[in-house]
C-alpha positions in Angstrom: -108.1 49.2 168.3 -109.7 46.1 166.7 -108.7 47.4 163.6 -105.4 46.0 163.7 -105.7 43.4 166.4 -108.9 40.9 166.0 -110.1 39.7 169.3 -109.3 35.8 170.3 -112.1 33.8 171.3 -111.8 30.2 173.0 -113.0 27.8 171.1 -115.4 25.4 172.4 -114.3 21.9 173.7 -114.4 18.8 171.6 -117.2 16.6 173.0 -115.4 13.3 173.5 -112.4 12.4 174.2 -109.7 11.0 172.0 -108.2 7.7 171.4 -105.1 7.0 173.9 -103.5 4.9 171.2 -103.6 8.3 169.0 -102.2 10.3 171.5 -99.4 7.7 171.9 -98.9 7.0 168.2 -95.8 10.0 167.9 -94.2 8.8 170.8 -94.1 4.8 169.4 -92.8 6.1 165.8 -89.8 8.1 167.4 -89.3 5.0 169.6 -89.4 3.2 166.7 -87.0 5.3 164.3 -84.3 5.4 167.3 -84.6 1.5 167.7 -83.5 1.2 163.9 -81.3 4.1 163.6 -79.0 4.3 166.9 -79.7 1.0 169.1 -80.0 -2.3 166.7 -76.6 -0.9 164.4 -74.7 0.3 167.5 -75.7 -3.4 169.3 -75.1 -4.7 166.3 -71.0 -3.4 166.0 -70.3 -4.1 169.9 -71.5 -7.8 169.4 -69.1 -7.9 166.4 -66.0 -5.9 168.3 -66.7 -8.6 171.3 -66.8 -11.8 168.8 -63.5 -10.6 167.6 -61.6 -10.0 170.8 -62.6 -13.3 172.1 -61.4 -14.9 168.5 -58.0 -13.2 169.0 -55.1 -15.7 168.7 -51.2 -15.5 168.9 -50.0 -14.1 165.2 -53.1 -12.1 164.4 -51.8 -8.5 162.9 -53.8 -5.7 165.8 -54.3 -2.1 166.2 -55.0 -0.9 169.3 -57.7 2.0 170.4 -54.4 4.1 170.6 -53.4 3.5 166.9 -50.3 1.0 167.6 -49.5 -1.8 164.8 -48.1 -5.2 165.9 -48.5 -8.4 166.0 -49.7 -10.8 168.9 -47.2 -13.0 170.9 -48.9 -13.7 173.6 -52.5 -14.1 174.6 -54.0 -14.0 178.3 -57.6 -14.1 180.0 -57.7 -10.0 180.0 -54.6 -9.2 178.2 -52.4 -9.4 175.4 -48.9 -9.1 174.5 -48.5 -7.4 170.9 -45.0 -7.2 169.4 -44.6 -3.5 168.1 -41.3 -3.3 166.7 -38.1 -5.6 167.4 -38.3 -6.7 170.4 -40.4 -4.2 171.4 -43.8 -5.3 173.4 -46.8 -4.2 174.9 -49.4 -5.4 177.4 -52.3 -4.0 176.3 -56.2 -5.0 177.5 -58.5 -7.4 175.4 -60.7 -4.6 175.1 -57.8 -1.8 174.0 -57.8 -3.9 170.5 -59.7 -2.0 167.7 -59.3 -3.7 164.7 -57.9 -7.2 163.2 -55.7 -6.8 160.3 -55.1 -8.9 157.2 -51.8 -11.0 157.8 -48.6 -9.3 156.4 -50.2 -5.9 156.5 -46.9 -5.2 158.8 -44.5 -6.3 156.5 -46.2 -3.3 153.8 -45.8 -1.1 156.3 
């Protein structure tokens, strides 16, 4: 049968040990890669998203995390009334606001 199939033999035992660091050096590159691919750009956009929801004033041109258009008439600590249509308003959250649009982007609307 050892034809087909060669026989496995152990193979003897390096005789010191290697470097910790070395072992370790995979584990700090993926480390590494993830800090610069997922964490710093993702920290990066939530500093910028909280910047602009403290900078939020009446007039600014919103939409919400829901996808409604207006404009803001009213401004509190943790939320803010946006105008929607004609005499149409919402409360939403500080938070709820996804993006700040160019003024008069309504009007092209």
């Amino acid at each position: 049968m050892n034809f087909f199939i060669s026989d496995a033999w152990a193979q003897a035992a390096p005789a010191g040990q290697s470097d910790p660091l070395v072992s370790f050096l995979p584990l700090i590159f993926i480390f590494v890669v993830f800090y610069f691919l997922l964490i710093r750009p993702q920290s990066k956009k939530a500093k910028e998203h909280r910047q602009m929801v403290e900078a939020l004033a009446k007039g600014d041109e919103v939409v919400t995390n829901g996808g409604l258009l207006g404009k803001i008439t009213a401004v509190g600590e943790s939320f803010i009334e946006v105008e929607i249509g004609d005499g149409m308003r919402v409360k939403v959250q500080r938070q709820a606001i996804a993006t700040l649009m160019p003024k008069g982007t309504i009007k092209e609307s």
